[in-house]
C-alpha positions in Angstrom: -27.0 -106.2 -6.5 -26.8 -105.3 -10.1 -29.6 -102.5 -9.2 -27.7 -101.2 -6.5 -24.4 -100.4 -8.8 -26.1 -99.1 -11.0 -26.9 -96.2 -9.1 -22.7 -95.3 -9.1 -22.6 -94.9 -13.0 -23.6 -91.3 -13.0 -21.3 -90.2 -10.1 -18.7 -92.2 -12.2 -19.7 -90.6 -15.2 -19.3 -87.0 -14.0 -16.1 -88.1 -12.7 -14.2 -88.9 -15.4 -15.9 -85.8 -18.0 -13.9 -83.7 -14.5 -10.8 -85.8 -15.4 -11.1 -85.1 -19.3 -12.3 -81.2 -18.9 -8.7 -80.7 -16.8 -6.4 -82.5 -18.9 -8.0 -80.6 -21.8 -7.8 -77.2 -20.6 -6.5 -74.0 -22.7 -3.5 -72.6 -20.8 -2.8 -70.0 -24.2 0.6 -71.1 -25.2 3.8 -69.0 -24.4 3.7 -65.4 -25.6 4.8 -64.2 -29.1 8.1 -62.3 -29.1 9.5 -62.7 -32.9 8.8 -60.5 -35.4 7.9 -61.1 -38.6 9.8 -63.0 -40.9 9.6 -61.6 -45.0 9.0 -64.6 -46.8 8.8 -63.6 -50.2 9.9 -60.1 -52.2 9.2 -59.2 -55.7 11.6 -58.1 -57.2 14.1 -59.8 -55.3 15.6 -57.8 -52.7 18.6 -56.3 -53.6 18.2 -56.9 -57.2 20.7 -55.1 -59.9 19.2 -54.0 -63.0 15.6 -52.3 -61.5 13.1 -51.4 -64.0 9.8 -51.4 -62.2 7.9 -48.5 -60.3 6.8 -50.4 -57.1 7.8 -54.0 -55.0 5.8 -55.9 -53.3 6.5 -57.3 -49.4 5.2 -61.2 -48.4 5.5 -61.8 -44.8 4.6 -65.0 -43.0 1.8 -63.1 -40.5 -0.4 -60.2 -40.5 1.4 -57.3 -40.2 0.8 -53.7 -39.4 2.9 -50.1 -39.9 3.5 -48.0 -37.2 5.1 -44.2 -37.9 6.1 -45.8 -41.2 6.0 -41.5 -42.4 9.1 -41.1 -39.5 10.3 -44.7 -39.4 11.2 -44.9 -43.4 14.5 -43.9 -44.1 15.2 -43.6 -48.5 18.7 -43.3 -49.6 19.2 -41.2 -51.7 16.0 -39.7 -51.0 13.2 -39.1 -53.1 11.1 -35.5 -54.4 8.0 -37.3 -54.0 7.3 -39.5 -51.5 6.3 -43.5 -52.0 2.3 -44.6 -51.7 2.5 -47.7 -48.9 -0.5 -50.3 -49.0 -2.8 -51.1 -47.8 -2.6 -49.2 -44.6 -4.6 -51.8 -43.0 -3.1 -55.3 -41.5 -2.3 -57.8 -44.2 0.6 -60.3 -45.3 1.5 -57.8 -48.2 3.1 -54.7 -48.2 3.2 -52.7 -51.5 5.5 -50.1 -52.1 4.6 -47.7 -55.1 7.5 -45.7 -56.1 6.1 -41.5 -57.4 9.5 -40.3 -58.7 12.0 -40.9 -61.6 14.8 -43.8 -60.7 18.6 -41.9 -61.2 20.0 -44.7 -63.3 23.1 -46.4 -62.1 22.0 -45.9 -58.5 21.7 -48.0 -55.6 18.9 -47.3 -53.5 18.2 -48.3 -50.0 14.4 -48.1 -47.9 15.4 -49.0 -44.3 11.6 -48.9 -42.9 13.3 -48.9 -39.0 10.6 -50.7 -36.5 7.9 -49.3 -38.8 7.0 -53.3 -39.3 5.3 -55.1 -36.8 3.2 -58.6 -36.4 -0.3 -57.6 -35.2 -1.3 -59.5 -32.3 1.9 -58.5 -30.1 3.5 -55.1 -31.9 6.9 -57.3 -32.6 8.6 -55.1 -35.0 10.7 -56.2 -37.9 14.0 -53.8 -36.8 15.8 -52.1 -39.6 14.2 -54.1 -42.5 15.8 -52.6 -45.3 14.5 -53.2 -48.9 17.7 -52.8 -51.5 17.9 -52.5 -55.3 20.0 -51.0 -57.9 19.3 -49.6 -61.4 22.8 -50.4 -62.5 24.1 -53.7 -62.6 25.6 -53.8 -59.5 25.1 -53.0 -55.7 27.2 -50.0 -54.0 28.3 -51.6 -50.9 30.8 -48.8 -49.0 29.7 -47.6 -45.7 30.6 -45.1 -43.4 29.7 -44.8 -39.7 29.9 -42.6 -36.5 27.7 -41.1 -34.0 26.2 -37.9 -32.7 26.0 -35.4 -29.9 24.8 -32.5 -29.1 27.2 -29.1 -28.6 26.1 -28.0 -25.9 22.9 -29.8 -24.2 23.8 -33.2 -22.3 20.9 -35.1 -24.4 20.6 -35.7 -28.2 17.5 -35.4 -30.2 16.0 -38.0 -31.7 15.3 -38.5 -34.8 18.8 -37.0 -36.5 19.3 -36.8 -39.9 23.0 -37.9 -41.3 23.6 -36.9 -45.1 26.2 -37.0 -47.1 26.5 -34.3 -50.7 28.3 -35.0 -53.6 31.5 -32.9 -53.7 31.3 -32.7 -57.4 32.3 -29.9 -59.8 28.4 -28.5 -59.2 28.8 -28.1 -55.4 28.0 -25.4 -53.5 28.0 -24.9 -49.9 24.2 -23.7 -50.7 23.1 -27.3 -51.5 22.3 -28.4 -47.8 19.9 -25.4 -48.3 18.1 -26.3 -51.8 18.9 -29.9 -52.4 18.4 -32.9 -51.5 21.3 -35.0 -49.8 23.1 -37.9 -52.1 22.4 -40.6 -49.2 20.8 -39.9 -45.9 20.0 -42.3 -42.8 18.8 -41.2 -39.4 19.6 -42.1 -36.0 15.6 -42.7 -35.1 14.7 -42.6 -31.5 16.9 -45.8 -30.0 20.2 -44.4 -30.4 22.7 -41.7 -31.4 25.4 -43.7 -33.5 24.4 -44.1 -37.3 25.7 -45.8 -39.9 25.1 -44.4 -43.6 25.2 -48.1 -46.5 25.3 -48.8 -49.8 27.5 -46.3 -51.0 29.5 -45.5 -54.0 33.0 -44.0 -53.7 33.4 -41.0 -53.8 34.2 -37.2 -52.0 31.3 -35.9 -50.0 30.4 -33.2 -47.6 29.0 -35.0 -44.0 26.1 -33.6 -41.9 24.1 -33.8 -39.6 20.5 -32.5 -39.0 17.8 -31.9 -37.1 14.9 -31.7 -39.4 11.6 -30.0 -37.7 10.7 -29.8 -41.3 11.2 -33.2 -42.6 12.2 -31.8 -46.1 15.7 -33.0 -46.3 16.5 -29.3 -46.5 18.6 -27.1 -43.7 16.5 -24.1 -42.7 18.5 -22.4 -39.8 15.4 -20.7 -38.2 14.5 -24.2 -36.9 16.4 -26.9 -37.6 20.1 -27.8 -35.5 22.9 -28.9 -37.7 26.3 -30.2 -37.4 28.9 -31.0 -39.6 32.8 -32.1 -41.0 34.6 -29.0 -42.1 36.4 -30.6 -44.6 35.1 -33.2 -47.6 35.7 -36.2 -46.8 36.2 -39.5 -49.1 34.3 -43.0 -49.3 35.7 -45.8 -48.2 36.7 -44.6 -44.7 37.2 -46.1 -41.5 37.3 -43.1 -39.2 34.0 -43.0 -36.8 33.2 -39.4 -37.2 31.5 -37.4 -34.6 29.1 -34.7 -35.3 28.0 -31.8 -33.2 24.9 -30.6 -33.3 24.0 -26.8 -32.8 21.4 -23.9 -33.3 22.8 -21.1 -35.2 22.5 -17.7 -33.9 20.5 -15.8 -36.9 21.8 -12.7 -38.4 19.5 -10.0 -37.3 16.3 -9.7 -38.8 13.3 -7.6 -37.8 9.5 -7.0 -38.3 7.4 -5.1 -38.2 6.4 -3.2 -34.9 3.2 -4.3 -32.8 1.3 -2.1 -30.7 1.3 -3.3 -27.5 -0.3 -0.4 -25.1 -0.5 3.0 -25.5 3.7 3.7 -24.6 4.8 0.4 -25.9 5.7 -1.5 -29.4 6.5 -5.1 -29.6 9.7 -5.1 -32.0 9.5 -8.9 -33.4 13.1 -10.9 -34.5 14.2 -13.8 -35.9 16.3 -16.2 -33.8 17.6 -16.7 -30.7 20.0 -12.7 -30.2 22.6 -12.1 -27.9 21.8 -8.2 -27.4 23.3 -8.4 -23.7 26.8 -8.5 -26.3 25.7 -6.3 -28.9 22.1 -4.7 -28.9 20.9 -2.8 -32.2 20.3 0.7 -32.5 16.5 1.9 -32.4 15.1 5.3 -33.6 11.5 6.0 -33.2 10.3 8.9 -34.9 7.5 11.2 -35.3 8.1 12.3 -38.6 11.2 14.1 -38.5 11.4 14.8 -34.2 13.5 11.7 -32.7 11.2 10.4 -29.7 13.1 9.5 -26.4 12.9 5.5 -25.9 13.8 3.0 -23.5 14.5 -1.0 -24.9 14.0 -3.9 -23.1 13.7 -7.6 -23.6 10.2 -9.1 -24.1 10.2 -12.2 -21.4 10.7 -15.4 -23.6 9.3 -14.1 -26.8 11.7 -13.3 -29.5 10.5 -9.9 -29.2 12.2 -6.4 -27.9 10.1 -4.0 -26.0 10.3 -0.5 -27.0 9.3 2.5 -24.6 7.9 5.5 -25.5 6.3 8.3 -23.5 2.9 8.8 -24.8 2.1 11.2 -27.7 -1.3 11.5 -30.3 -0.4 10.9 -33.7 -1.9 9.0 -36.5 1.5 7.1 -37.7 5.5 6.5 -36.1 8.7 5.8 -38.3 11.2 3.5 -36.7 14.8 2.6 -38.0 16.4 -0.4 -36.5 20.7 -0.5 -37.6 23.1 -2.9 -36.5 26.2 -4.1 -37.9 25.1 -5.0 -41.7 21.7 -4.3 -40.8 19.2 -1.3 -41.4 15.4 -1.3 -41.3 12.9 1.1 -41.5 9.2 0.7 -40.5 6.4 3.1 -41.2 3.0 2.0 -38.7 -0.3 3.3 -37.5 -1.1 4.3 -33.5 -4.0 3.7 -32.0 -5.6 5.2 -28.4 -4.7 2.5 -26.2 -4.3 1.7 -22.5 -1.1 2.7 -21.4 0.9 0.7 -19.2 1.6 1.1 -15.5 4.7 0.5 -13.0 4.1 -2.5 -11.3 6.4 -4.2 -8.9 7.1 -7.9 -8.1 9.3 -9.8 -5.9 10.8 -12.6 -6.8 11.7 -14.1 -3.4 9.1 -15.1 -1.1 9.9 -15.7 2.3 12.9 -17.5 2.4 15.9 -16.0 0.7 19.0 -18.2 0.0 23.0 -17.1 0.6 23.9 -17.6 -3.1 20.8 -15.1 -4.2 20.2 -11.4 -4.4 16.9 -9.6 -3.6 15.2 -9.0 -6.9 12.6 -7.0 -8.2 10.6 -7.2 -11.6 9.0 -4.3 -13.1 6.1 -3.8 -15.4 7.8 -0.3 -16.6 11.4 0.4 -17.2 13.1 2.1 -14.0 15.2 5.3 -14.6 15.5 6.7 -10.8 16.5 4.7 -7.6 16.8 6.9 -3.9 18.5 4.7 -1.8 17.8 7.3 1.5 14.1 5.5 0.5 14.9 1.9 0.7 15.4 0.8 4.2 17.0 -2.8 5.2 16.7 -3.8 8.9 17.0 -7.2 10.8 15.3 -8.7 13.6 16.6 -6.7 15.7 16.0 -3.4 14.1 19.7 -3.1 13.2 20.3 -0.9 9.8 21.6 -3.7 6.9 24.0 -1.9 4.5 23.0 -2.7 0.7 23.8 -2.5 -2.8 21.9 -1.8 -6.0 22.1 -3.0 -9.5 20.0 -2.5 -12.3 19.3 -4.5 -15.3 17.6 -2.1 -17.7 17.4 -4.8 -20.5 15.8 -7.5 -18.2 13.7 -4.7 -15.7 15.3 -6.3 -13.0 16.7 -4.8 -9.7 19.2 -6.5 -7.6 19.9 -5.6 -3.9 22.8 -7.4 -2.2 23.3 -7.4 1.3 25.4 -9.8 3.7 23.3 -12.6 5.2 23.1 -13.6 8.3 21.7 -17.5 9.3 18.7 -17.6 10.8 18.2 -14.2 10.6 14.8 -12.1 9.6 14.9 -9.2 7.6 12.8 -6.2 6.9 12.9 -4.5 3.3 10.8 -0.9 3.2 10.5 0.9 0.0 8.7 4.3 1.0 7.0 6.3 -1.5 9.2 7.6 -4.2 12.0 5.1 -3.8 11.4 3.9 -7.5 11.0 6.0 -10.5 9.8 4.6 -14.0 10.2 6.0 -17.3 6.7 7.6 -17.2 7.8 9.4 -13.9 5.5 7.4 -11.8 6.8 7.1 -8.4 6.2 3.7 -6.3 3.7 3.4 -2.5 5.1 2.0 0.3 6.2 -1.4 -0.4 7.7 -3.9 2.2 9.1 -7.4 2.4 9.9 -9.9 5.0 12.5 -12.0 4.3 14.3 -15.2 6.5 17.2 -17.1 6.1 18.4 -20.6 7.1 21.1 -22.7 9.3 24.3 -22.9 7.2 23.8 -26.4 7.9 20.8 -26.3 5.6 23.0 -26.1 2.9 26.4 -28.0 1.1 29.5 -26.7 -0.4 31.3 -27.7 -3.8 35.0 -27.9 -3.8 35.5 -28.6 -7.9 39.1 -29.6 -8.8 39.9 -29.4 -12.7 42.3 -31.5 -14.2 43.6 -31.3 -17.9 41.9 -28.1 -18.5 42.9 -27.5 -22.3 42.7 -23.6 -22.2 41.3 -20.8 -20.4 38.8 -19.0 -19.9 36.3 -21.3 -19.3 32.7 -21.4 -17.8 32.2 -23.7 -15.1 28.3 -24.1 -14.4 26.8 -26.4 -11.9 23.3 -27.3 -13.9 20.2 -29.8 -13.2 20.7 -33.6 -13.9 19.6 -32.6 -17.8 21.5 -29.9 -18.0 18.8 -27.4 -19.2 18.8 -25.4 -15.7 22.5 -23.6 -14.6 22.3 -23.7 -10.9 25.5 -21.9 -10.1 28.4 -20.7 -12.3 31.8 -19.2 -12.1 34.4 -17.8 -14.4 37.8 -19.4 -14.3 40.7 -17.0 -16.2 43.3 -19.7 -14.8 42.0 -20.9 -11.2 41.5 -24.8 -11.5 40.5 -25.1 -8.4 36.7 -23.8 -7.5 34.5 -23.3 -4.2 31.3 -22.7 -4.7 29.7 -22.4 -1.4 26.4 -22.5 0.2 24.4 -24.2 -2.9 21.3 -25.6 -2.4 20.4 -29.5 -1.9 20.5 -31.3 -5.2 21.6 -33.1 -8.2 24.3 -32.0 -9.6 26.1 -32.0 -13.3 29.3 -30.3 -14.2 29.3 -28.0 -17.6 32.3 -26.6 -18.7 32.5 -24.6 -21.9 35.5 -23.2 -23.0 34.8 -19.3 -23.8 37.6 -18.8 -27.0 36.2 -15.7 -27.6 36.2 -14.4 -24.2 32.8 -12.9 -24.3 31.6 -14.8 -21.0 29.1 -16.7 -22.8 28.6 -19.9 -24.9 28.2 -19.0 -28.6 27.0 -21.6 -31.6 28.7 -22.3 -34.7 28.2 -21.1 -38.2 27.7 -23.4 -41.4 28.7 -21.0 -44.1 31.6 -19.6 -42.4 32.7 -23.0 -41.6 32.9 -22.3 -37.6 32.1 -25.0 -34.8 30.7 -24.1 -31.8 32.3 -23.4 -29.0 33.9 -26.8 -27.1 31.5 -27.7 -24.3 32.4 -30.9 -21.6 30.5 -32.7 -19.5 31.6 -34.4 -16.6 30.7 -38.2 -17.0 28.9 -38.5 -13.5 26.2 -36.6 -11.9 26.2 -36.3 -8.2 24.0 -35.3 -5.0 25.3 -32.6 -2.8 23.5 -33.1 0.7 22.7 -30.6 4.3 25.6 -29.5 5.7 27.7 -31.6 3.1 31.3 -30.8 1.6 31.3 -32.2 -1.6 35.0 -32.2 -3.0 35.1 -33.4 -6.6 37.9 -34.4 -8.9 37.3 -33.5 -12.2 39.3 -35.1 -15.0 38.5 -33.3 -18.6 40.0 -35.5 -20.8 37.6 -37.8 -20.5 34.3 -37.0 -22.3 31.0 -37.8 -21.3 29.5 -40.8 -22.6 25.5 -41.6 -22.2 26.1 -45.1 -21.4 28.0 -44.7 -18.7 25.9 -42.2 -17.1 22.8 -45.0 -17.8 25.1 -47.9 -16.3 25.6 -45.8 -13.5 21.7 -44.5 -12.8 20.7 -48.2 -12.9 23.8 -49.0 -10.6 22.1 -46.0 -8.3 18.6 -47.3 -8.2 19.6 -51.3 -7.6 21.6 -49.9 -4.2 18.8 -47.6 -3.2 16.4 -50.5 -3.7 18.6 -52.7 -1.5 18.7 -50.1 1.4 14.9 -49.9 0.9 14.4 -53.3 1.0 17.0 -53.7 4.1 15.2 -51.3 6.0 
């Protein structure tokens, strides 16, 4: 008997070291999601009285920095930038200061979401380290938020600064000197909020740095700003504006490009559609005939010139303020030849005209050469427009739906500057159902002054799809657009030059006002769209966010439904 239970003990056995192995099991815990916690600082954070060069961080976990060169935010900010160690993980973050202390001064290190636990990336956000070399701790603040002038979208990343109106400023400083206090709006958000300040009159701006130096340097950077000083404590939320000046001319030196053709480099982005300079090329004393264009997307102007074999050319570029003289060497080069490109393929849509590109400037256009026919043979009656500056020609003819068309450009049609003559050239073009397409009926309301400039752009607003000039007329059709999303730009043109301009820091100018509408929306196939649009209410980020995730949770539920 006793034999015969014996022979269960090892089934038994296995058993219950099953039992043991499942109760025991590792199942890893619930995940980590706080961040680290600073147990310990030295000196004590926000301390009065600071004498040292360096403090030193204690945190209850390994930590890591991430982007702590972008994250790091020191008011009033420093010539020489702090050493941070270790830059490997550890409890203990030291923090050694490379520049002279201002006495009486309160100074502020906001390291952002540069701090983070090193198993999960939990960052620390807006850990700010605070001490004074006074006796006390400023403790004003002021607070408001930031847009752009005239894109929908904000950068990141924007620095806010405020300058000491003292009896040493100058409107130079944001050039040559570093800001009083500065924060930045980081990458999360587009309010800011600038602490630890002393009372006081100060100049308030607002910058996008591509340097990083603190410094405004129009070439690159955006800026926006409050005309007037304004005074600490305040409880206004400002608003700043941010905008890209448009340069005061400023050329270089010519490029050889091909054996009739200079590249003319300048600084900025130019409106020379408004006002283009005056160019001379010379040969010596005999004035050479020209013909200037834009270089597409460069900062560059083209300049034409029939070919001639010389050693050297002068040229004298004069606008408005401005005049430059260049002296350059010519080489034998290939010279350039007319080449012609369509820009519609295939389909063409209501809203456009035909276009052609050029190589070569055009001078000469024979319209008894350029035939237009339809489907059925029948003669199309045209018209021509050409843009010189952009080597573009335009032909607009009524269209038809559904309809085919025939363009022939026989020999001799086109003429370019170098008397060069086009062959045969010949395009097929087709149109679409009216149905294909939807209509716009835009109804303004509060429109605070005309003219304005009423463009129908992209979802970002970096693309105008359609525009139109309103000199009164709140009420506006715009017919025949293609399928898509929509957003309503408006900017109103107080200069009356048809086009948006910047602002101007020195001369104390904002841009030009610029609203958005607060909802973007889809215009379908034979659609009318007809869209109330209220402009006293400005466009806010948040809503349009609310409403894209309100979008997407219905689209999902038809999606799902189906």
């Amino acid at each position: 008997m006793l034999k015969n239970n014996l022979k269960y003990i090892p089934f038994l056995l296995l058993l219950l070291m099953m039992s043991c192995a499942k109760r025991g099991s590792i199942t890893g815990g619930l995940k980590d999601t706080l961040p680290p916690v600073l147990i310990q600082s030295f000196p004590k954070n926000y301390s009065t009285d600071f004498k040292g060069d360096q403090f030193v961080l204690t945190f209850d976990e390994f930590v890591k920095l991430k982007t702590v060169n972008k994250q790091l935010i020191i008011s009033p900010p420093m010539k020489n930038e702090p050493l941070i160690t270790p830059t490997s993980v550890s409890k203990v973050i030291t923090v050694k200061i490379r520049d002279t202390l201002q006495p009486n001064t309160t100074y502020s290190f906001n390291f952002g979401q540069s701090i983070a636990d090193n198993n999960e990336g939990n960052a620390l956000n807006q850990f700010k380290y605070v001490f004074s070399t006074g006796s006390y701790i400023d403790s004003l603040s002021l607070s408001g938020k930031i847009k752009d002038a005239y894109n929908k979208d904000v950068d990141n990343f924007v620095s806010v600064m405020l300058y000491e109106a003292n009896d040493k400023y100058k409107d130079s400083v944001v050039y040559k000197e570093l800001p009083r206090y500065i924060t930045n709006t980081l990458d999360s958000t587009r309010l800011f909020k600038l602490e630890n300040l002393k009372a006081g009159k100060y100049l308030l701006v607002a910058m996008k740095d591509k340097g990083s130096n603190n410094k405004y340097n129009p070439k690159d950077d955006k800026i926006g700003f409050i005309k007037h000083f304004i005074t600490v404590p305040n409880d206004t939320i400002f608003e700043l504006e941010l905008f890209k000046e448009t340069l005061p001319l400023k050329t270089f030196k010519p490029i050889q490009a091909s054996g009739n053709r200079l590249y003319l480099p300048y600084d900025g982005k130019q409106n020379f559609k408004i006002s283009k300079p005056k160019i001379v090329l010379k040969n010596n004393t005999e004035v050479l005939e020209t013909i200037v264009t834009q270089f597409p997307k460069k900062d560059s102007l083209q300049v034409w010139y029939k070919p001639i074999k010389v050693d050297s050319l002068n040229l004298q570029v004069t606008a408005p303020n401005y005049d430059k003289k260049f002296s350059f060497k010519i080489k034998d080069q290939k010279k350039d030849t007319l080449n012609i490109t369509a820009v519609q393929n295939g389909i063409i849509n209501f809203r456009d005209r035909f276009t052609l590109e050029t190589a070569t400037p055009l001078v000469k256009f024979d319209k008894t050469k350029i035939k237009l026919i339809n489907k059925d043979s029948v003669a199309v009656d045209f018209t021509t427009e050409y843009d010189e500056f952009d080597q573009k020609l335009y032909v607009d003819f009524k269209k038809e739906p559904l309809e085919k068309y025939h363009f022939q450009f026989l020999p001799g049609a086109l003429t370019d500057f170098y008397d060069k003559t086009n062959d045969t050239l010949s395009y097929k073009l087709t149109t679409k159902e009216l149905e294909d397409y939807g209509n716009i009926i835009l109804n303004l309301k509060n429109v605070k002054r005309f003219p304005i400039i009423v463009e129908l752009t992209n979802k970002k607003g970096d693309v105008v799809l359609a525009s139109q000039y309103s000199e009164g007329e709140t009420r506006l059709v715009f017919d025949l657009v293609e399928p898509n999303s929509f957003t309503i730009r408006v900017v109103y043109d107080d200069n009356k030059n048809k086009i948006y301009d910047a602002g101007n820091f020195l001369k104390k100018e904002y841009a030009e006002e610029v609203f958005y509408y607060q909802q973007e929306f889809d215009v379908r196939s034979n659609w009318d769209r007809d869209e109330t649009v209220d402009m006293s209410i400005k466009y806010n980020p948040e809503v349009e966010k609310k409403q894209d995730a309100k979008k997407k949770k219905e689209e999902e539920k038809k999606r799902k439904a189906f």
